[in-house]
N, C-alpha and C positions, 0 to 999 in steps of 0.2 A: 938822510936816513934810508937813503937807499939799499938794497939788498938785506933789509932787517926780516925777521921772520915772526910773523905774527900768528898766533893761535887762534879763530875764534871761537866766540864763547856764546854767541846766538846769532838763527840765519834769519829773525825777523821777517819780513815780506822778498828776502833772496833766496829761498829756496833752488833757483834753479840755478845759483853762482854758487853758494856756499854749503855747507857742510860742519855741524857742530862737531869740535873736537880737528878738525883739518888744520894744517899751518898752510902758511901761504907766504908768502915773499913780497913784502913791498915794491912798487915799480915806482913810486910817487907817492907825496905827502902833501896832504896838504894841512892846513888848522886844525880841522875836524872829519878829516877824512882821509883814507887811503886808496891809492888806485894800486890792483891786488890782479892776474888773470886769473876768473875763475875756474867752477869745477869745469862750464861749458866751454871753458877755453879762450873767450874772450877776455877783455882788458875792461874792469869798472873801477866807480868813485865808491866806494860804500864805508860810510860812517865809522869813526873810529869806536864807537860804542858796541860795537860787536865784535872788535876784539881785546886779546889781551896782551901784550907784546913778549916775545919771547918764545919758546918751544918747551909750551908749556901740557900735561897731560888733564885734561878735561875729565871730571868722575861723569858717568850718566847712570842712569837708573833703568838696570834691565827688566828687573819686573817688581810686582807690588799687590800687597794683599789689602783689600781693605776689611776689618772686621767691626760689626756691630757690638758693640758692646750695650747689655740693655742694665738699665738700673731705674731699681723701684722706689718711689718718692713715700718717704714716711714723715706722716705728718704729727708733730709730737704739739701737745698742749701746753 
């Protein structure tokens, strides 16, 4: 499975390898794991649960509102 191109889809505790939404190229596989060079340029193992195979585009959520909505509790006999 080499030179597959994988997408991932959460950077968990890799923050300073990975990148939501980035593809990245297989250099090695393994069961449960892919060695990938990251953002930093180096060569890791990191779990196949963070991505998704293919070149695939990622939605994210650029912003968000939250709104209180208030309701009044009637209490009937």
């Amino acid at each position: 499975m080499e030179g597959t191109i994988i997408t991932c889809m959460s950077i968990g505790v890799y923050a300073h390898a990975l990148t939501r939404g980035n593809k990245y190229i297989v250099k090695k596989e393994d069961r449960d794991k892919y060695r990938i060079t990251g953002n930093h340029g180096k060569a890791v193992w990191i779990s196949k649960a963070h991505f998704i195979e293919g070149d695939i585009e990622v939605p994210y959520l650029e912003r968000w509102k939250l709104m209180m909505i208030q309701r009044s509790l009637i209490w009937w006999r």
